[in-house]
KOLGU-4560 file (N, C-alpha, C; in nm, 3 decimals, padded with zeros to 5 digits):
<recs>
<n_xx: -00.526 n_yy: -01.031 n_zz: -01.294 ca_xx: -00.443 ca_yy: -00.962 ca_zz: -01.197 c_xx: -00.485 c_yy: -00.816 c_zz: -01.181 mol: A seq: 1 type: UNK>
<n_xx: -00.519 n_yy: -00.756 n_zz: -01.295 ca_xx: -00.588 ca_yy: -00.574 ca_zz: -01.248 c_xx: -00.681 c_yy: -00.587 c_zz: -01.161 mol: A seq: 2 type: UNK>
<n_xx: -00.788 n_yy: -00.709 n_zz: -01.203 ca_xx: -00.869 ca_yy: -00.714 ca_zz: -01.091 c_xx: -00.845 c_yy: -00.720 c_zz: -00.929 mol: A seq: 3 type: UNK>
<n_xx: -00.747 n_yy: -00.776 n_zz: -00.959 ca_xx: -00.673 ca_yy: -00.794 ca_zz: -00.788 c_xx: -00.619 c_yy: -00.695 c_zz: -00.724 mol: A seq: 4 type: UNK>
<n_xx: -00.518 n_yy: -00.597 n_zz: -00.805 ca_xx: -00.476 ca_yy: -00.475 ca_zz: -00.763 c_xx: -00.541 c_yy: -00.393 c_zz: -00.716 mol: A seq: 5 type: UNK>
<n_xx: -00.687 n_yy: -00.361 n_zz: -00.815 ca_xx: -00.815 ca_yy: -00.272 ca_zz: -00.794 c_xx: -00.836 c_yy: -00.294 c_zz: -00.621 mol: A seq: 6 type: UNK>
<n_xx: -00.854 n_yy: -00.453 n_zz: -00.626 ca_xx: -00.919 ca_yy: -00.448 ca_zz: -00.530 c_xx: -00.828 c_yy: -00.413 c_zz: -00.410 mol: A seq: 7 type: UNK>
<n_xx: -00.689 n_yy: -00.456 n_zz: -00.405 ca_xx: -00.583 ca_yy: -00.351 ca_zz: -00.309 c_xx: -00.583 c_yy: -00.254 c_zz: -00.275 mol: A seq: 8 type: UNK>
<n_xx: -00.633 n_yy: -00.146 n_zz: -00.413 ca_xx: -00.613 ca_yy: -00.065 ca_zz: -00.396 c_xx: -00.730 c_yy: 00.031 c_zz: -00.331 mol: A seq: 9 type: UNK>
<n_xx: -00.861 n_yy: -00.017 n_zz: -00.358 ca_xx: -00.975 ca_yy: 00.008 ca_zz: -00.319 c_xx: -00.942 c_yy: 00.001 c_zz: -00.155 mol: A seq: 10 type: UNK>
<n_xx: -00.903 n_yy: -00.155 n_zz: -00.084 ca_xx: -00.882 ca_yy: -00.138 ca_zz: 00.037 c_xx: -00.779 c_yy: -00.076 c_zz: 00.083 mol: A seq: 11 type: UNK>
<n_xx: -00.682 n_yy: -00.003 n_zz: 00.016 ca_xx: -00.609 ca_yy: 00.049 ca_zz: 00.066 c_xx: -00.647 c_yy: 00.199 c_zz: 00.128 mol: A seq: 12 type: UNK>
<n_xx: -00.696 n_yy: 00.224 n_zz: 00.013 ca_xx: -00.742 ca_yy: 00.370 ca_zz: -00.004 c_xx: -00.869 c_yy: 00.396 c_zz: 00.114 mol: A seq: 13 type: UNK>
<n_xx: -00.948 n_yy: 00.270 n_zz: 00.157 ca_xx: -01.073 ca_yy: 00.335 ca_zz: 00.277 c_xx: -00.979 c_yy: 00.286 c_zz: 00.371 mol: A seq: 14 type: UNK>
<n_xx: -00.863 n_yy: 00.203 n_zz: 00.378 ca_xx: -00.762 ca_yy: 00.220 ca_zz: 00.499 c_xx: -00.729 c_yy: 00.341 c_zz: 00.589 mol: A seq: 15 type: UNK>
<n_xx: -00.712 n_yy: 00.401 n_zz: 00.486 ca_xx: -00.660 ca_yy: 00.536 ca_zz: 00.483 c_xx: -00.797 c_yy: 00.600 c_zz: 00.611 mol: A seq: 16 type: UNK>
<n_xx: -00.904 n_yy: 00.589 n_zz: 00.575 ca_xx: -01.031 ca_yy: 00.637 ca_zz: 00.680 c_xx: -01.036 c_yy: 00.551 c_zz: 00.810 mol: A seq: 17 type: UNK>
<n_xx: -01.049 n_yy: 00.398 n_zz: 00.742 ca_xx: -01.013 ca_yy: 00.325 ca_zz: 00.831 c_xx: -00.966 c_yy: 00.231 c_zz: 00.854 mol: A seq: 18 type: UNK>
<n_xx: -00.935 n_yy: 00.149 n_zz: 00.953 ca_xx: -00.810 ca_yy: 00.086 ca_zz: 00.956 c_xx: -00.805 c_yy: -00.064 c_zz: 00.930 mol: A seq: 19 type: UNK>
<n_xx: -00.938 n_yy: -00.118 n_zz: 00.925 ca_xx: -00.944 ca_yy: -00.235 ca_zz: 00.914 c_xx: -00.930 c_yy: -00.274 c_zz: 00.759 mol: A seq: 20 type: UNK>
<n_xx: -00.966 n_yy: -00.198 n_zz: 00.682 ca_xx: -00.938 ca_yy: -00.223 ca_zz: 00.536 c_xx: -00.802 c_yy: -00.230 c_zz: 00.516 mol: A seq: 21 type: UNK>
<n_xx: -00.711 n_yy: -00.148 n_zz: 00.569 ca_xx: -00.542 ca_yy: -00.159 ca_zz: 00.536 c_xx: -00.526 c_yy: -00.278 c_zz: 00.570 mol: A seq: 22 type: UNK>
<n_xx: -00.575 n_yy: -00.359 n_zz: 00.672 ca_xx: -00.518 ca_yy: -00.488 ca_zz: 00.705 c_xx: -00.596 c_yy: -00.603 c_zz: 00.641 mol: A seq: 23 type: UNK>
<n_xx: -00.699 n_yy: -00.605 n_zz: 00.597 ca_xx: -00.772 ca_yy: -00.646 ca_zz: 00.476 c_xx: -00.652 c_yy: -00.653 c_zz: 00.339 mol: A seq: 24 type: UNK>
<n_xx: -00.631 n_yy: -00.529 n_zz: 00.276 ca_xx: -00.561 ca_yy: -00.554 ca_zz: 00.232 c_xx: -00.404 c_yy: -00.616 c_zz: 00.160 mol: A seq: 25 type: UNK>
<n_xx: -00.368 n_yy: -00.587 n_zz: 00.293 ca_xx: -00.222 ca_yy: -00.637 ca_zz: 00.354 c_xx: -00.265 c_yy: -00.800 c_zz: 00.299 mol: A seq: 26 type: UNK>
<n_xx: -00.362 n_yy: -00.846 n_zz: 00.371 ca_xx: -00.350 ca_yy: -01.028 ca_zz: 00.402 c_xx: -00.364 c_yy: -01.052 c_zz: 00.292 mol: A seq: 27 type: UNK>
<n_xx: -00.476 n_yy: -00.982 n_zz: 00.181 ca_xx: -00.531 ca_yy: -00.992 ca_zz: 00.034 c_xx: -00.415 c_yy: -00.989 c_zz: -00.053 mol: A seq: 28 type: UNK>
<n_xx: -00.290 n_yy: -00.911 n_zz: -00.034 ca_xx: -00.189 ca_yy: -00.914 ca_zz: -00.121 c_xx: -00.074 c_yy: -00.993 c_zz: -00.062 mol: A seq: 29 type: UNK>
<n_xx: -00.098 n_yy: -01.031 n_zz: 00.035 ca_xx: 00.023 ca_yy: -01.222 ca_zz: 00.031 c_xx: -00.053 c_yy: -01.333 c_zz: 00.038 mol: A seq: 30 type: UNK>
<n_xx: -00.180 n_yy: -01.300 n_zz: 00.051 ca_xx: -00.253 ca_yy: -01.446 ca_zz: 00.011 c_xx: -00.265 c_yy: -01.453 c_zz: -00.151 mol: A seq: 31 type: UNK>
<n_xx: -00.251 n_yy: -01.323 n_zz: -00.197 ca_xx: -00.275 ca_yy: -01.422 ca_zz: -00.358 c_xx: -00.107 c_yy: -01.382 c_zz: -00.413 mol: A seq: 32 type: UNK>
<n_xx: -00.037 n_yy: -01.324 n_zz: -00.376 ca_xx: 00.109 ca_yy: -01.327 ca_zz: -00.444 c_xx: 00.114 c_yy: -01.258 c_zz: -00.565 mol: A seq: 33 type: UNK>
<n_xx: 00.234 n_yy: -01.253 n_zz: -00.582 ca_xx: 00.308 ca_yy: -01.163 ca_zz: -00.662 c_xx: 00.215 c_yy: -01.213 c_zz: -00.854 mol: A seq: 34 type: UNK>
<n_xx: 00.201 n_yy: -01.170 n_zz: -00.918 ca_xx: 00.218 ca_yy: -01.229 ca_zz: -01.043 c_xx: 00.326 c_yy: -01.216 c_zz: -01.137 mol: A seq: 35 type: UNK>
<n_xx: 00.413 n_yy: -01.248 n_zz: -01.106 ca_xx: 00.578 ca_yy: -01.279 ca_zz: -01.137 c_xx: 00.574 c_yy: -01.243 c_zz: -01.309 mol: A seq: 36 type: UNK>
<n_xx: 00.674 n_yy: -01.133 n_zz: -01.364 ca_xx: 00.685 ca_yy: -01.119 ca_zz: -01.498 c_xx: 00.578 c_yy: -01.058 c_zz: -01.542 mol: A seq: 37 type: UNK>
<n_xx: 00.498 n_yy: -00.997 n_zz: -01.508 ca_xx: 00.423 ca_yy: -00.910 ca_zz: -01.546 c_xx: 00.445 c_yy: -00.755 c_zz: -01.439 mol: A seq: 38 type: UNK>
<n_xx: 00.375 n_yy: -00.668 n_zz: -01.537 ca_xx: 00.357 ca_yy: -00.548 ca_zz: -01.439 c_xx: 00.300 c_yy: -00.524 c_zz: -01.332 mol: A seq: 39 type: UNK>
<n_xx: 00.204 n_yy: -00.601 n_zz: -01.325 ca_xx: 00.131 ca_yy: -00.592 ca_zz: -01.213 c_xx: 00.170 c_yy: -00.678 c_zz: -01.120 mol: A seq: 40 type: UNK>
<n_xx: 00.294 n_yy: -00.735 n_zz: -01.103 ca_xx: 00.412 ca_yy: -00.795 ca_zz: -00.987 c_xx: 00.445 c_yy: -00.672 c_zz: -00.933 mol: A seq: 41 type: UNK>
<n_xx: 00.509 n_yy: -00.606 n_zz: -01.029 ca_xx: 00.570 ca_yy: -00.450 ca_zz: -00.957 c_xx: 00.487 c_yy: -00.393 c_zz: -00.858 mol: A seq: 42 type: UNK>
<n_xx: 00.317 n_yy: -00.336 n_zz: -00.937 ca_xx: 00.237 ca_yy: -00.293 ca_zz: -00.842 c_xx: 00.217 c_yy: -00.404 c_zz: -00.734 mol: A seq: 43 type: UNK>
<n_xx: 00.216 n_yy: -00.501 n_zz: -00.698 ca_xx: 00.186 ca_yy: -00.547 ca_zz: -00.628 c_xx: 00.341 c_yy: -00.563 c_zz: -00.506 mol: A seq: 44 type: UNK>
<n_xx: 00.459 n_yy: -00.566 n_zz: -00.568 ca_xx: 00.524 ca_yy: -00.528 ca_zz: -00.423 c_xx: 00.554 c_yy: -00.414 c_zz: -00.387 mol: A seq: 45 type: UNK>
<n_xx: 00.477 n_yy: -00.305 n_zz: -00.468 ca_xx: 00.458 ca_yy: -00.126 ca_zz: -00.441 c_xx: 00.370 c_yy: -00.132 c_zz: -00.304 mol: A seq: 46 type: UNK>
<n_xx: 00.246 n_yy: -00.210 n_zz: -00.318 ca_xx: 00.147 ca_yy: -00.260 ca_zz: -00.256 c_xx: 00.170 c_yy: -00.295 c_zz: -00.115 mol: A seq: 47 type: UNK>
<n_xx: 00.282 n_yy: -00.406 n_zz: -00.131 ca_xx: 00.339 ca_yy: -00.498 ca_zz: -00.039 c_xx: 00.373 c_yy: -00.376 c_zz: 00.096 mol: A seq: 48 type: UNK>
<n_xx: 00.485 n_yy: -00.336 n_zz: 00.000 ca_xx: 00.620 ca_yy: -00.245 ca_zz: 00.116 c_xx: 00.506 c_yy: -00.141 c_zz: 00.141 mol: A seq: 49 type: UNK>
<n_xx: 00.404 n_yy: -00.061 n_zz: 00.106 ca_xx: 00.311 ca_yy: 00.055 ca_zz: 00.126 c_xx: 00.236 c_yy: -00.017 c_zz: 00.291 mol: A seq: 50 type: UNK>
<n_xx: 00.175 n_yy: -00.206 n_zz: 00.275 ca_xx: 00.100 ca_yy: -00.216 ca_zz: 00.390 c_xx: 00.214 c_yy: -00.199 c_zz: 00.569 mol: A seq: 51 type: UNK>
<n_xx: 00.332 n_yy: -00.272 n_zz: 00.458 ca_xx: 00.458 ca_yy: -00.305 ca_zz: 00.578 c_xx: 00.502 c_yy: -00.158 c_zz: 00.601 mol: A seq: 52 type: UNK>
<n_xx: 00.517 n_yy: -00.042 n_zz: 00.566 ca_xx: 00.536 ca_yy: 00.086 ca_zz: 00.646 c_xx: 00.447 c_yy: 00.142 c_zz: 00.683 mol: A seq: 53 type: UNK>
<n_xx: 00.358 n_yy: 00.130 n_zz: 00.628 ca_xx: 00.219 ca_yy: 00.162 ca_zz: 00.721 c_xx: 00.198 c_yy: 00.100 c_zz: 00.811 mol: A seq: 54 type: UNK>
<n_xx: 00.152 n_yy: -00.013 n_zz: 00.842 ca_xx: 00.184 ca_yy: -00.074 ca_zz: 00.972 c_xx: 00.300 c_yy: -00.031 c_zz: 01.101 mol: A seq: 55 type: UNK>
<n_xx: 00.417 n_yy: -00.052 n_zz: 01.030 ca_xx: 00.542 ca_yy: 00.013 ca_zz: 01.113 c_xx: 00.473 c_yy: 00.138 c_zz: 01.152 mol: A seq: 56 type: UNK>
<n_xx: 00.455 n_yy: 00.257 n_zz: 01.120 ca_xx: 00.380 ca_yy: 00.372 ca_zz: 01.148 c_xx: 00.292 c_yy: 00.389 c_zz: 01.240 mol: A seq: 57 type: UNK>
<n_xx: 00.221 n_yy: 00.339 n_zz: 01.206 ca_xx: 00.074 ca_yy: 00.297 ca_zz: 01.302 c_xx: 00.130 c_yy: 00.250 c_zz: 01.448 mol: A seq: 58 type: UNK>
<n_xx: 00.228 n_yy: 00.153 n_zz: 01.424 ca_xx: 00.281 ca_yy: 00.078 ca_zz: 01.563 c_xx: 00.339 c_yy: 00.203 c_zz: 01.626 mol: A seq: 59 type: UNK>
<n_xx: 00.475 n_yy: 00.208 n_zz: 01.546 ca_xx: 00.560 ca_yy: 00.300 ca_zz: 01.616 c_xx: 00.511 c_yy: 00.446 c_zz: 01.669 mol: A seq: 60 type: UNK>
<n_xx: 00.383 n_yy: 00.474 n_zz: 01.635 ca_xx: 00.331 ca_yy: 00.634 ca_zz: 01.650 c_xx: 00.253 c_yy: 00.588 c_zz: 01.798 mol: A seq: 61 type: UNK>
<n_xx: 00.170 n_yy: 00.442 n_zz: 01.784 ca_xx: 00.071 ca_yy: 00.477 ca_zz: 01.899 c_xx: 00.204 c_yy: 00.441 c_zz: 02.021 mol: A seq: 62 type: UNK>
<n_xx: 00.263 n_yy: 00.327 n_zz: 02.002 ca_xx: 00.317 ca_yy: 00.266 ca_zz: 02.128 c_xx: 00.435 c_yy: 00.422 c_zz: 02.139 mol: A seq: 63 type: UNK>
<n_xx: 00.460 n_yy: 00.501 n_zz: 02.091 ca_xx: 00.556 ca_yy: 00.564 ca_zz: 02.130 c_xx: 00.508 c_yy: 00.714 c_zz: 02.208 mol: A seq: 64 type: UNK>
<n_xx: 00.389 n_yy: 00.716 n_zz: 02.145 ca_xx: 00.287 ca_yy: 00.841 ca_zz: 02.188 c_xx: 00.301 c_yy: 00.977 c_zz: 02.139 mol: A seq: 65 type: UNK>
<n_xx: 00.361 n_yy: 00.975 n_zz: 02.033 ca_xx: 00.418 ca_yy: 01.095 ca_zz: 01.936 c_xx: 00.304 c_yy: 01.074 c_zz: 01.845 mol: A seq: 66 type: UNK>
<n_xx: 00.238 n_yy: 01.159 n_zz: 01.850 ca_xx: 00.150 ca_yy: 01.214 ca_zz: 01.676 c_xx: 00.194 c_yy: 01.254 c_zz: 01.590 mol: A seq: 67 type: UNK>
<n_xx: 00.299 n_yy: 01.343 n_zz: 01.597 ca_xx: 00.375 ca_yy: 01.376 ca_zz: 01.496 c_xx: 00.418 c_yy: 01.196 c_zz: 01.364 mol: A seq: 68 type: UNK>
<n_xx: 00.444 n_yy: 01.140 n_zz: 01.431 ca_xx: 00.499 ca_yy: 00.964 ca_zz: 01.379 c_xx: 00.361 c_yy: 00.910 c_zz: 01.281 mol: A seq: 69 type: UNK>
<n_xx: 00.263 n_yy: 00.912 n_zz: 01.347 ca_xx: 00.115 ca_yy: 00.893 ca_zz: 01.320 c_xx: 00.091 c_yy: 00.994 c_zz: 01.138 mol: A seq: 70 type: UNK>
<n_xx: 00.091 n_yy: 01.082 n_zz: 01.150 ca_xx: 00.051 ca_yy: 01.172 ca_zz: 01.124 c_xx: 00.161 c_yy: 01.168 c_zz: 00.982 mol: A seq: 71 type: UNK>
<n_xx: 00.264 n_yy: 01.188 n_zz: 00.987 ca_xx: 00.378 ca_yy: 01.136 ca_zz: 00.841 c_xx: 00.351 c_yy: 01.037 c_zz: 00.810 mol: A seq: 72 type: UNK>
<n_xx: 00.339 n_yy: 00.894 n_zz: 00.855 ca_xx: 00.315 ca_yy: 00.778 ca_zz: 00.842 c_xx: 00.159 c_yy: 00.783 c_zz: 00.772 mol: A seq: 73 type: UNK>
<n_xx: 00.049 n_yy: 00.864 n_zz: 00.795 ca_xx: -00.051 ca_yy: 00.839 ca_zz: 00.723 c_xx: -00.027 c_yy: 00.936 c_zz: 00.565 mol: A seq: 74 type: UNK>
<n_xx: 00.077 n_yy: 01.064 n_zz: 00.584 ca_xx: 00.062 ca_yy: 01.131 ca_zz: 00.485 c_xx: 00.174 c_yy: 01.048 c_zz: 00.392 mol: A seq: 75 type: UNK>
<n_xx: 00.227 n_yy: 01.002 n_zz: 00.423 ca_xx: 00.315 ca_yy: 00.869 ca_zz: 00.312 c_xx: 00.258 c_yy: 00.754 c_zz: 00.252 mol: A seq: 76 type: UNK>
<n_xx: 00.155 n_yy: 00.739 n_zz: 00.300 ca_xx: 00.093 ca_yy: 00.640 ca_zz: 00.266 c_xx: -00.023 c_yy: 00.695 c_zz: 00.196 mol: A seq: 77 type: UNK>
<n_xx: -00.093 n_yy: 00.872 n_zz: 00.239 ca_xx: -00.158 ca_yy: 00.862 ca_zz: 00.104 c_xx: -00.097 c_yy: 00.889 c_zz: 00.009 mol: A seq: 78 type: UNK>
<n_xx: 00.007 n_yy: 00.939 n_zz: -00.004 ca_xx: 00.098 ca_yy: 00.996 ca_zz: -00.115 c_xx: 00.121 c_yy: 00.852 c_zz: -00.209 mol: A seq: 79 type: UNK>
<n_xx: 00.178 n_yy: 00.716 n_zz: -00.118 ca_xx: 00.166 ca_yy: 00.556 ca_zz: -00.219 c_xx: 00.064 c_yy: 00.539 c_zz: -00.247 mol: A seq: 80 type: UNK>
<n_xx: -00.060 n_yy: 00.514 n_zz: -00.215 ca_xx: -00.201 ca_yy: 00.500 ca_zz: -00.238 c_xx: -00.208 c_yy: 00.573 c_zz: -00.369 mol: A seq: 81 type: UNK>
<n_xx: -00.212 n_yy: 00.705 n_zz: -00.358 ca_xx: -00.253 ca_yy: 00.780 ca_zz: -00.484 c_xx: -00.123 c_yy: 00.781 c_zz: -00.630 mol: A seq: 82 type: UNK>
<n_xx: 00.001 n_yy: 00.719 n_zz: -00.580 ca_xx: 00.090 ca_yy: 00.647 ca_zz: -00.685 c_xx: -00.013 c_yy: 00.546 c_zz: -00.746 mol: A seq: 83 type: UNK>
<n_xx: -00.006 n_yy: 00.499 n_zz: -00.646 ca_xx: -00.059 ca_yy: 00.329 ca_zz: -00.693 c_xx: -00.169 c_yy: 00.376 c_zz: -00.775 mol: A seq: 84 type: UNK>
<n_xx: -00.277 n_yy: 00.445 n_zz: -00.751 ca_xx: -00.391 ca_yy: 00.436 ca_zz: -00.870 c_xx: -00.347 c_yy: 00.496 c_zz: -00.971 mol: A seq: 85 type: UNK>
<n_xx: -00.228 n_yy: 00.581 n_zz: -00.983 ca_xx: -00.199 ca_yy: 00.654 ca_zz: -01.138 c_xx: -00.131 c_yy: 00.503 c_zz: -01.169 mol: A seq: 86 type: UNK>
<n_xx: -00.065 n_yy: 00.432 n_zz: -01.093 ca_xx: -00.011 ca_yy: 00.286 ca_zz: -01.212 c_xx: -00.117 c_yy: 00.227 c_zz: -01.248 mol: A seq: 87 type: UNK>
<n_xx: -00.185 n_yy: 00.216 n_zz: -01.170 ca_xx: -00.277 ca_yy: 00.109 ca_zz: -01.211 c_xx: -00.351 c_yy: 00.158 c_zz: -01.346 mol: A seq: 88 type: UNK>
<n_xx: -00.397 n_yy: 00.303 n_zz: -01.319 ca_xx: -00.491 ca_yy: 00.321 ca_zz: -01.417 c_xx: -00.405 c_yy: 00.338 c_zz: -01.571 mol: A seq: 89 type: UNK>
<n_xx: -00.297 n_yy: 00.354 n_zz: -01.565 ca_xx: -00.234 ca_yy: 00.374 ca_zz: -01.645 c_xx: -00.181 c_yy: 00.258 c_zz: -01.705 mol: A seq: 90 type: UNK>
<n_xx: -00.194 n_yy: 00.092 n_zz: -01.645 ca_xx: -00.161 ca_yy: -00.023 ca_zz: -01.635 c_xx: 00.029 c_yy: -00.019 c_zz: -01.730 mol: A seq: 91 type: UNK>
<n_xx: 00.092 n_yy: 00.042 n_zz: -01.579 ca_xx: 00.189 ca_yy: 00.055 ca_zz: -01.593 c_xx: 00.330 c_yy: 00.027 c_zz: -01.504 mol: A seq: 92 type: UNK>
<n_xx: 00.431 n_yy: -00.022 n_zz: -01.524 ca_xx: 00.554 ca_yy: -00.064 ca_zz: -01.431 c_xx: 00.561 c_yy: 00.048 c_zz: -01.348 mol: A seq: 93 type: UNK>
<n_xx: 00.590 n_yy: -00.057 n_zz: -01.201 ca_xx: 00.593 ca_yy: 00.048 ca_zz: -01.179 c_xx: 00.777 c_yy: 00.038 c_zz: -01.151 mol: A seq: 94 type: UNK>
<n_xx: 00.842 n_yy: 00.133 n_zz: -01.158 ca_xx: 01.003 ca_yy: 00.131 ca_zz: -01.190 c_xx: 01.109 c_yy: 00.051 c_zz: -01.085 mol: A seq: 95 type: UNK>
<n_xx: 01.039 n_yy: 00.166 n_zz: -00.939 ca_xx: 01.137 ca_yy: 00.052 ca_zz: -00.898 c_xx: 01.027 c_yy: 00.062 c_zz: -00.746 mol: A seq: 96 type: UNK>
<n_xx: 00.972 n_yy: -00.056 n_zz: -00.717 ca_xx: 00.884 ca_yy: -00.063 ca_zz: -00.620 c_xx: 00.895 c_yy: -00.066 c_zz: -00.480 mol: A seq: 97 type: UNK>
<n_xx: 01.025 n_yy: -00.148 n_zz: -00.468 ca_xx: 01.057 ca_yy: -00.080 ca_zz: -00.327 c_xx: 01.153 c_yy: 00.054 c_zz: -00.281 mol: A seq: 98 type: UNK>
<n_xx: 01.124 n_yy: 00.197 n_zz: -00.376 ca_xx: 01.161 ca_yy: 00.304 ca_zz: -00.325 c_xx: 01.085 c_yy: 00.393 c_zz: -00.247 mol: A seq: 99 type: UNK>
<n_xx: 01.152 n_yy: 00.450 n_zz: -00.172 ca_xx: 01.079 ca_yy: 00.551 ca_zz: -00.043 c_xx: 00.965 c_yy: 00.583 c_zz: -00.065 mol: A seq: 100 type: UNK>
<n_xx: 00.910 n_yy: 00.633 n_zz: -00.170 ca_xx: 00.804 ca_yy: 00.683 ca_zz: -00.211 c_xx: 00.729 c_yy: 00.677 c_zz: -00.390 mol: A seq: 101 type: UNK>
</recs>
């Protein structure tokens, strides 16, 4: 399962540059699922809710035509991204995974 996260998190993180990796990753973390009772379940629905507001973001910024929307929406998401690699590297719970940030 670290191996799997890594690799989330790897695509998450060139998401961030560009966009096809975020959605790479997105499909990569409900095609292989949660690993239930371990820690790396947590990171992985940290993972989850990080692709699903990013997305929301992305949508709601272009179709609405506000940059401002765009622009929070990417700085929230690097702010989870760079959570996510201190859990990981730290191979640690993460507390409570679906909070704001």
């Amino acid at each position: 399962m670290r191996r799997r996260v890594l690799w989330m998190n790897l695509l998450f993180a060139a998401g961030l540059a560009l966009i096809l990796p975020w959605f790479a990753a997105g499909v990569l973390a409900h095609w292989w699922g949660p690993a239930r009772g371990t820690f790396w379940a947590t990171q992985h629905a940290y993972a989850v809710r990080t692709f699903w507001v990013g997305v929301l973001g992305l949508v709601g910024g272009a179709v609405s035509g506000l940059w401002p929307i765009l622009v929070l929406a990417w700085l929230w998401c690097a702010a989870r991204v760079t959570r996510q690699w201190m859990f990981w590297e730290g191979e640690d719970w993460v507390a409570d995974p679906g909070r704001f940030l």
